[in-house]
C-alpha distance (Angstrom), angle and dihedral (degrees) to the residues before:
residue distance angle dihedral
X1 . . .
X2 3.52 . .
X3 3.73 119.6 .
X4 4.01 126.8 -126.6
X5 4.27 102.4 -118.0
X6 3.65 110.1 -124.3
X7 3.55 98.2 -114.8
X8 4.20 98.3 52.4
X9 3.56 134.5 141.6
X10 2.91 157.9 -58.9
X11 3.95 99.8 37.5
X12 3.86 98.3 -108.6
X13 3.59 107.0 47.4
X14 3.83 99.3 50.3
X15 3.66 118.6 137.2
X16 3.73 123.1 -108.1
X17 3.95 110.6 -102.4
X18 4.30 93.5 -122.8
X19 3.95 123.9 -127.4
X20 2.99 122.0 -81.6
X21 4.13 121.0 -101.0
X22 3.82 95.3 -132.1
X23 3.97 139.9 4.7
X24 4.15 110.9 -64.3
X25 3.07 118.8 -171.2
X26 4.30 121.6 -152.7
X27 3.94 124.2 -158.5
X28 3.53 139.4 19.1
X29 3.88 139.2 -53.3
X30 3.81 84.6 -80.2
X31 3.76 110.9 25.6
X32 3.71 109.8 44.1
X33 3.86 144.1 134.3
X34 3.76 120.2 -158.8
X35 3.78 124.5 -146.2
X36 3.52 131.9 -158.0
X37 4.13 146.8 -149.7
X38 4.02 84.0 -120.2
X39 3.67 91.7 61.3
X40 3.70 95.4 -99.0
X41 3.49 121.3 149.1
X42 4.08 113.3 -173.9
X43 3.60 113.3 -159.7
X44 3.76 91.1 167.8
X45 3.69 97.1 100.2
X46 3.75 91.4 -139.9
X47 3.51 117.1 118.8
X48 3.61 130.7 11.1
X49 3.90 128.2 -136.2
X50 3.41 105.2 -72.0
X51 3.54 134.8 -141.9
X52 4.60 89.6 -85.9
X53 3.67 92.3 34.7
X54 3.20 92.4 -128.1
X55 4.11 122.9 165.7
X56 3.68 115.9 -113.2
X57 4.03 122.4 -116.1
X58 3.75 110.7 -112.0
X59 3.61 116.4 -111.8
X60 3.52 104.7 -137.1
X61 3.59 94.9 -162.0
X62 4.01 101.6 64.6
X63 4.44 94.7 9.5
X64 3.52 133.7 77.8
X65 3.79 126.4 -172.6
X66 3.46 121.0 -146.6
X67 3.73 132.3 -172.7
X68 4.08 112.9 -136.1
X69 4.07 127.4 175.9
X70 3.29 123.0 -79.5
X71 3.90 94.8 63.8
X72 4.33 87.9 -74.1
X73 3.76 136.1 121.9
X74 3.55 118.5 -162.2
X75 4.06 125.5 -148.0
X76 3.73 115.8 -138.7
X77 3.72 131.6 -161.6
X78 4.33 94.8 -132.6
X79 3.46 87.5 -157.2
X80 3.84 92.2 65.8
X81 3.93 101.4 33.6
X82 3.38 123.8 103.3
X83 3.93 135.0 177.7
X84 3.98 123.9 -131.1
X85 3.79 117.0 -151.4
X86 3.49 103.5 -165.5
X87 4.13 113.4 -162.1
X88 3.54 111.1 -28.6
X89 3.97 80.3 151.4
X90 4.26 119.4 144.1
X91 3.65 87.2 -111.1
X92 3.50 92.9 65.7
X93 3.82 102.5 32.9
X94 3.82 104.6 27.5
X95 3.67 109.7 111.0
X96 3.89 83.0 -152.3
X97 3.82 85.3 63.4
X98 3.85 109.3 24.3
X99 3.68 141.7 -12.1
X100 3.35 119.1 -109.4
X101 3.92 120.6 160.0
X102 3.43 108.8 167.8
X103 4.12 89.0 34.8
X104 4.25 82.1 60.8
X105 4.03 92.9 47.9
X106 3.90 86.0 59.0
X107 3.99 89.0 61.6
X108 3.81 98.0 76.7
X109 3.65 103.2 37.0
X110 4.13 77.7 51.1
X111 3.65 95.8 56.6
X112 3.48 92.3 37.6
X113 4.01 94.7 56.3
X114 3.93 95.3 38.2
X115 4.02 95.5 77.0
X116 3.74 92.4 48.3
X117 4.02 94.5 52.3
X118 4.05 90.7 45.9
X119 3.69 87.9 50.4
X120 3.64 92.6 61.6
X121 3.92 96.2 43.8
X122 4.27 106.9 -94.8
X123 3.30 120.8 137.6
X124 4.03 120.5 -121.9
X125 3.52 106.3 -131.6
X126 4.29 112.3 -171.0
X127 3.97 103.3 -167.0
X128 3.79 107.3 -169.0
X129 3.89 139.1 162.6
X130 3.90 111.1 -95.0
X131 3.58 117.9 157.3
X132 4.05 133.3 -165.8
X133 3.86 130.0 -144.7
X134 3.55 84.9 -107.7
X135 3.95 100.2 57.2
X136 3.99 92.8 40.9
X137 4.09 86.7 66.8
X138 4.06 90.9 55.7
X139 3.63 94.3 33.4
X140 3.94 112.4 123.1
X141 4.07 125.6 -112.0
X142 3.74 88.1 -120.9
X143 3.64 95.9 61.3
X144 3.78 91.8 38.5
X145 3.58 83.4 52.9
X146 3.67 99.6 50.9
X147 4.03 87.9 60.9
X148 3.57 97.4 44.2
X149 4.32 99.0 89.2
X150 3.48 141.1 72.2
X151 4.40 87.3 51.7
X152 3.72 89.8 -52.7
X153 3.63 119.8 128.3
X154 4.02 109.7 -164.0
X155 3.17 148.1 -81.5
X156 3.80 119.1 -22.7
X157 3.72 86.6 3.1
X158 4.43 112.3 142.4
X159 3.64 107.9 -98.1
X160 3.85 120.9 -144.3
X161 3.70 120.6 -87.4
X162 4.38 115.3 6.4
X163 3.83 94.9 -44.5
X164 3.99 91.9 105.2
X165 3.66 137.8 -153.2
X166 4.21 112.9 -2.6
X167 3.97 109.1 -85.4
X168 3.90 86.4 -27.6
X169 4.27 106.7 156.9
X170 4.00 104.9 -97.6
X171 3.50 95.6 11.0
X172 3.89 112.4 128.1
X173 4.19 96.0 -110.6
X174 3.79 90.2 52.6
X175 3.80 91.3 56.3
X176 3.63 115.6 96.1
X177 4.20 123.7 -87.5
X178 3.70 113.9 -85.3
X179 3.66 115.5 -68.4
X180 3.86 91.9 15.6
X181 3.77 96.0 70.6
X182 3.80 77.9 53.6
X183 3.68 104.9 58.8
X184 3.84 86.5 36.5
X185 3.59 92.2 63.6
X186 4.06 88.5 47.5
X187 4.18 96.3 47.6
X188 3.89 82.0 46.5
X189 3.59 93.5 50.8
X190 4.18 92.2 42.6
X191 4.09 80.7 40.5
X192 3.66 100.3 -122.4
X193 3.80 93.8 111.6
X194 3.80 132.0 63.8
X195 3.56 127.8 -175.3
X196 4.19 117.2 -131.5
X197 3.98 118.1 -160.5
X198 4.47 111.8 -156.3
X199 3.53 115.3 180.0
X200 4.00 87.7 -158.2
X201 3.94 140.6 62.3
X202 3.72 86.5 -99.3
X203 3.79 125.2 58.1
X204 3.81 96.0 -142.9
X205 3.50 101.5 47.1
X206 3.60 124.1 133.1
X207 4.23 129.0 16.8
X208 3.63 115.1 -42.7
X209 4.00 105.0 -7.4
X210 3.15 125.5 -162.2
X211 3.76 93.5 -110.2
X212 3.64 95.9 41.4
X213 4.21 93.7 54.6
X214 4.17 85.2 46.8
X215 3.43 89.0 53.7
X216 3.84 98.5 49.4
X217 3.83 92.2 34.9
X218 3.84 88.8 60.8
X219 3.50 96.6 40.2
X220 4.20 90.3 -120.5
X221 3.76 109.4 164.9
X222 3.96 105.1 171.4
X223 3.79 130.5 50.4
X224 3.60 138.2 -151.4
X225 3.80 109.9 -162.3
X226 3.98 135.1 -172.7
X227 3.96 137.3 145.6
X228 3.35 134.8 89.7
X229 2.84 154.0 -12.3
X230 4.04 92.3 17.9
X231 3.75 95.2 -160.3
X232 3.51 103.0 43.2
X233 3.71 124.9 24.5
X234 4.14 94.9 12.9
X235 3.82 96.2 45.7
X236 4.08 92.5 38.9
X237 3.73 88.3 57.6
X238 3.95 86.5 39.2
X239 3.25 96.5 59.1
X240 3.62 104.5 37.5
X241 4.41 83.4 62.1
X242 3.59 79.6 56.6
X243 3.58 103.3 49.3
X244 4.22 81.5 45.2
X245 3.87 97.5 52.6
X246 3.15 105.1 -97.3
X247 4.06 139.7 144.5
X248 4.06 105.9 -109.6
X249 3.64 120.4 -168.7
X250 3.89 114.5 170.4
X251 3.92 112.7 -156.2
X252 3.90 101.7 -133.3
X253 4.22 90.3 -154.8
X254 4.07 92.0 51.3
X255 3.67 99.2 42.3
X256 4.05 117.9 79.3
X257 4.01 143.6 145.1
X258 3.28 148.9 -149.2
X259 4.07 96.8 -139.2
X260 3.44 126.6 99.3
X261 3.92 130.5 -79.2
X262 3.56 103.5 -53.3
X263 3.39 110.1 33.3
X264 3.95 101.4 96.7
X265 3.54 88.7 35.7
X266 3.95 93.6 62.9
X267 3.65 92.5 41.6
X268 4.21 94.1 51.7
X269 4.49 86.8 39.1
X270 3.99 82.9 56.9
X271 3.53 95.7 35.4
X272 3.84 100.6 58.5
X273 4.39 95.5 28.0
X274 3.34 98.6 41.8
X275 3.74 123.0 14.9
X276 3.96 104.3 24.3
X277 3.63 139.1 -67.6
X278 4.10 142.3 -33.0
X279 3.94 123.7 -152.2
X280 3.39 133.4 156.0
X281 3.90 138.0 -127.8
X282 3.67 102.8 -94.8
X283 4.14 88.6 64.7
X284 3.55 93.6 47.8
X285 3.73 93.6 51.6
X286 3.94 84.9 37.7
X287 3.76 93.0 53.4
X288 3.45 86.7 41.4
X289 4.23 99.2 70.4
């Protein structure tokens, strides 16, 4: 009988990549994870298989262990761990500017999951179009282009009403949604959260962004990502920390669309076969006592 391959389609019925039979370790001397027959996967970089294979304890005080799909949990070092917000910006969320349904039902899980995470120490990183003067006059026709529908005229362009000039930094429509601005303004004052501008799709795009030199500066090695929209500006910065080395975890319950049927689905398949892992809020908050 002829077996289903683990990567199969469509999208929702693939099969579950099994455990592993014994301890594998992925990497280099340096840069490794470790996973294990249990379902373990140990992206802490702190102790190699040793010579019993036997699974590490989880130190409570500076791990977290977090169940993903695929019948995983993965254990974090909290003191490298940082989550992405990619987006949650007016101009994307604002029913006075756009409609965006499923981009709105990612706002409470948010708020509800961003106490638990400071709690244990990672930072809250909100990475968000905000251009300057200066960038508009290099900017390229394509992503001109890509603003310039739905009544909108471009980049920099006056917006209707007091929301200001189109994804311009400081302008009302660049501000985050509602209450998020909010509890930005509060993790910034307690200094848990830091505000990113990108002046592309993806966050990490270009030599030394912003994000990127954060990242390195702080010595943050895995990711938790959500926002919107999940297959464009969410998986472009996704992927690029992939490409880059880094740990990527998208957050199912934070990450939505506007596209049609399909498009979230192909970005979570890739996500969690092929480039890292997907959980949701409820385990993080779980994990997080």
């Amino acid at each position: 009988m002829s077996q289903v391959p683990i990567h199969d389609t469509p999208i929702l019925g693939m099969a579950t990549r099994p455990r592993v039979s014994k301890a594998i370790e992925y990497g280099n001397t340096t840069n490794f994870w470790v996973e294990y027959p249990s379902g373990l996967m140990d992206l802490t970089r702190s102790q190699h298989i040793n010579a019993d294979a036997v699974e590490p304890s989880l130190v409570r005080s500076t791990q977290l262990d977090i169940p993903v799909t695929g019948d995983r949990t993965i254990r974090i070092d909290k003191s490298k761990t940082a989550a992405v917000i990619v987006d949650m910006q007016n101009f994307f969320l604002h029913p006075g500017l756009k409609l965006h349904k499923t981009g709105l039902e990612c706002v409470d899980p948010l708020l509800k999951v961003i106490a638990p995470l400071r709690t244990q120490g990672v930072k809250i990183l909100w990475v968000n179009w905000g251009f300057t003067d200066q960038e508009l006059k290099t900017l390229p026709p394509a992503v001109f282009r890509a603003f310039m529908k739905g009544g909108f005229e471009g980049p920099g362009t006056e917006l209707p009403g007091n929301f200001g000039r189109l994804l311009m930094r400081d302008a009302r429509n660049a501000e985050l949604y509602g209450p998020l601005q909010e509890e930005y303004l509060k993790g910034q004052k307690e200094g848990t959260d830091v505000w990113i501008h990108k002046n592309r799709s993806g966050g990490m795009w270009g030599h030394q962004t912003a994000l990127d030199l954060y990242l390195k500066e702080n010595g943050i090695t895995t990711l938790f990502f959500g926002g919107v929209n999940a297959d464009q500006c969410v998986s472009g910065t996704f992927i690029d920390a992939y490409f880059q080395g880094y740990d990527c975890v998208m957050v199912e319950d934070i990450t939505a669309t506007t596209s049609p049927a399909g498009g979230l689905e192909n970005v979570l398949y890739n996500a969690a076969n092929s480039q890292g892992f997907v959980t949701n809020t409820s385990n993080i908050i779980s994990a997080s006592g």
